[in-house]
N, C-alpha and C positions, 0 to 999 in steps of 0.2 A: 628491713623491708619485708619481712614477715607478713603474711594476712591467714588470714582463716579460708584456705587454701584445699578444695576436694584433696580425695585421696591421690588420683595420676596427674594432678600439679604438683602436689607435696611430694611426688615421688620425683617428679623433673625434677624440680627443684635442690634437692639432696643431692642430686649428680653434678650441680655445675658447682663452680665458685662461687662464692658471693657477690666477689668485686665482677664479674660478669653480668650480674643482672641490675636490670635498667627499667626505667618507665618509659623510656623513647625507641619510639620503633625508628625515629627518620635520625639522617647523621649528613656525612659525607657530603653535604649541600645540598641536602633532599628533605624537607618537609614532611613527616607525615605524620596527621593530623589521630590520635587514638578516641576522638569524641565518639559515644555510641558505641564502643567495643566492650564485649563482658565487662565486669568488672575484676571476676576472677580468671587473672591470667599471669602468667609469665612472660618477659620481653629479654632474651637473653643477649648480648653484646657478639657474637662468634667470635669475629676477629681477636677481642680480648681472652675468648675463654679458649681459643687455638693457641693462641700465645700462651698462656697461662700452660697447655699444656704440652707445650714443643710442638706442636702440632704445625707442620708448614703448607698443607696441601692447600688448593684454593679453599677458598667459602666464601659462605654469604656472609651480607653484613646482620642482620638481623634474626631472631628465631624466636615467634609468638608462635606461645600456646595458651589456647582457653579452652573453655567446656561452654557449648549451647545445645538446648535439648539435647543432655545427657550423653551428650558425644562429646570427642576428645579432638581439637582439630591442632596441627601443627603445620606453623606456615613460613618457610622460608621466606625473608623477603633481604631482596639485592635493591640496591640504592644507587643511581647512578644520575647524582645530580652534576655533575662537571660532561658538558658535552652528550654523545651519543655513547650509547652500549653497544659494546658488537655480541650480536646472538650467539655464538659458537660459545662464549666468554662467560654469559650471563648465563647460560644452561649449565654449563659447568658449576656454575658456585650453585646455581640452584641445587644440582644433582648434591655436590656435595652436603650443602644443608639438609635435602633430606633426608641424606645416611647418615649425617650426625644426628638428627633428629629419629630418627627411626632406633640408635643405638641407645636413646633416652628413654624409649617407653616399649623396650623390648618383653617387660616383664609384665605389660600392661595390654589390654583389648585395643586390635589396631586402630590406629586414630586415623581421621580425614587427613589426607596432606594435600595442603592449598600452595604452590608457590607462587610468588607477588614481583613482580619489577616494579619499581618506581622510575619514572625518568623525566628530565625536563626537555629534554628535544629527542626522545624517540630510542628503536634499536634499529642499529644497520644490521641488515638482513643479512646471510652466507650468501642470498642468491640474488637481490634487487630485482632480477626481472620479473619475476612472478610478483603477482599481486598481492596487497596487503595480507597477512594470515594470520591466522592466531599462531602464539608459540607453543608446542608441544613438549614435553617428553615423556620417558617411560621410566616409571619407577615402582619395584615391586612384581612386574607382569600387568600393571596397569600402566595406560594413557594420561598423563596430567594434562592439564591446558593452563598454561602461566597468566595468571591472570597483571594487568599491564595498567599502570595506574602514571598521572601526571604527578612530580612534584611540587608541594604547595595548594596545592587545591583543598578547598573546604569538604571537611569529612573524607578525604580520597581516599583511607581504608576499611569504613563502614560502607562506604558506597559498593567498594569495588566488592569486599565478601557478601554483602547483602543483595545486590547484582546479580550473581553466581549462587545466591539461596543460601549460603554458609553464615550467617546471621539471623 
């Protein structure tokens, strides 16, 4: 699965397993569609490549990385097509994708980090009474906003990073 791969993909790349990396970003009952994404990228499995290295803390299920104008973007994404996601849950694997991902291109110019939920009926909220929100965290000293996408939907992860300007 080789390709003619910038220099901080070819450098990701060399960190994981082989049998970790994938062309599919969706899994777990979750669709998601990579039409319109670079071309040059990596789509690495977590779950497999945790396993792969005893690794038992949470994670995500997914970890794309591409380059558009010349930036480096890594983007956790959780997949929660069985049911509702509980947010306290879905932050956590997030969090932890983006340390695994951070520990990938530590020796590289920091890259964008985008985290993605996928879901087919939603996240229950920690707090239900307050109104719809975006979901937040903090990673780095910075603020992320999870960006929150339907499973199954036509284009749902070109839309959702070109949405949000990351395409």
């Amino acid at each position: 699965m080789r390709l003619n791969l910038s220099k901080g993909l070819t450098h990701v790349q060399e960190q994981v397993s082989p049998d970790s990396l994938t062309n599919d970003c969706g899994g777990e009952g979750c669709k998601v569609y990579r039409t319109d994404i670079p071309r040059q990228k990596i789509v690495i499995n977590v779950e497999k490549e945790f396993d792969l290295r005893g690794d038992s803390r949470k994670r995500c299920d997914r970890l794309l990385f591409y380059r558009n104008r010349n930036i480096l973007f890594a983007v956790p994404i959780e997949l929660k097509g069985r049911g509702k996601g509980d947010e306290s849950q879905v932050l956590d694997q997030l969090k932890s994708g983006l340390e695994f991902a951070a520990t990938l291109v530590q020796d590289l110019k920091e890259p964008v980090y985008v985290p993605i939920v996928f879901t087919k009926r939603g996240i229950r909220e920690a707090n239900p009474k307050h109104q719809k929100r975006e979901l937040k965290m903090k990673f780095k000293g910075k603020t992320l906003t999870v960006l929150t996408g339907r499973c199954g939907r036509k284009n749902n992860l070109a839309n959702l990073l070109s949405e949000a300007g990351y395409l």
